[in-house]
C-alpha positions in Angstrom: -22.6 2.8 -3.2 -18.6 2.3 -3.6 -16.8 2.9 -0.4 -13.7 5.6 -1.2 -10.4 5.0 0.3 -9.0 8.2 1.3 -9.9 11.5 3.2 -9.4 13.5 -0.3 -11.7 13.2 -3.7 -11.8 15.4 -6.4 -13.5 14.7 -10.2 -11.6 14.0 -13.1 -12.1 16.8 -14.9 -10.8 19.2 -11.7 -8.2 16.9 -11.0 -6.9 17.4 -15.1 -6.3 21.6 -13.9 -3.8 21.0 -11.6 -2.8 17.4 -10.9 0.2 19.1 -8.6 -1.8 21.5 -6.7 -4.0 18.6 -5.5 -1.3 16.7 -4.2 0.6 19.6 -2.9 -2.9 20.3 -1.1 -3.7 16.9 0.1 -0.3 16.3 1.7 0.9 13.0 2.6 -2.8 11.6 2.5 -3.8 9.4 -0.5 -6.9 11.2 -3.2 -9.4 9.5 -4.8 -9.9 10.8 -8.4 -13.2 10.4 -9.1 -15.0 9.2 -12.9 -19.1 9.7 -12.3 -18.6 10.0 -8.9 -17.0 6.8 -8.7 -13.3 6.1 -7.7 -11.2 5.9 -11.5 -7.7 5.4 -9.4 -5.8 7.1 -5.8 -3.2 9.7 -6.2 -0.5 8.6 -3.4 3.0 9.8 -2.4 6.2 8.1 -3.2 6.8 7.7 0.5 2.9 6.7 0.9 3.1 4.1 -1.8 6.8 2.7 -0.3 5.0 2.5 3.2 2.6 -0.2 1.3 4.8 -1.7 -0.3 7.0 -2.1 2.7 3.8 -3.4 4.2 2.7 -6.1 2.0 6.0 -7.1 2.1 5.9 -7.6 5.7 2.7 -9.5 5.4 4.5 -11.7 2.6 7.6 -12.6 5.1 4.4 -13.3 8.3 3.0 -15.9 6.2 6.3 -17.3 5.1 7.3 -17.6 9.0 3.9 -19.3 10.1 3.9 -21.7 7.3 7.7 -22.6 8.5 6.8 -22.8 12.0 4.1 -25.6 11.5 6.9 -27.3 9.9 9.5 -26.8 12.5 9.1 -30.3 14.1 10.8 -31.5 10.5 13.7 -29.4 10.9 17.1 -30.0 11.0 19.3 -28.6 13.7 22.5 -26.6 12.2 25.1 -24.8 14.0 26.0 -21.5 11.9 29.7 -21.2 13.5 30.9 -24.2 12.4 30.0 -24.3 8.9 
C-alpha cells in the first residue's frame, strides 16, 4: 500500500468535474488526486507550495552553514567597516 500525503483524496475522474470546487473545499490543505486508487499528483495552494519552497530553501542555506562551520578553523578574519 502507498502512503498518501494529505488529509484530502478524491479520484481522477471526480476531481475532472470541478477541479475548483475541490480546492475551494479542501482549503489551505494539500489533495491527493488519485489514478486506481493510487496518488497520480497533490493539488496545493500557491501560498502552500511557497511555504515549501521557502522550506527547502531553508534546509539548502542549513547545510550550506554546517558545511562552513567545519571549515571555520581555515577562515580568514575580515573587518567589514574598514573595507
Amino acid at each position: 500500500m502507498q502512503t498518501i500525503y494529505a488529509d484530502y483524496s478524491i479520484s481522477m475522474s471526480e476531481f475532472k468535474k470541478n477541479p475548483a470546487q475541490v480546492l475551494k473545499t479542501a482549503g489551505e490543505k494539500p489533495v491527493a488526486v488519485l489514478n486506481h486508487n493510487r496518488p497520480a499528483f497533490y493539488m496545493i495552494t500557491p501560498k502552500l507550495f511557497e511555504a515549501l519552497v521557502e522550506e527547502l530553501a531553508d534546509r539548502d542555506l542549513i547545510e550550506l552553514t554546517r558545511q562552513r562551520l567545519l571549515k571555520k578553523d581555515t577562515a580568514i578574519e575580515v573587518d567589514i567597516d574598514h573595507i
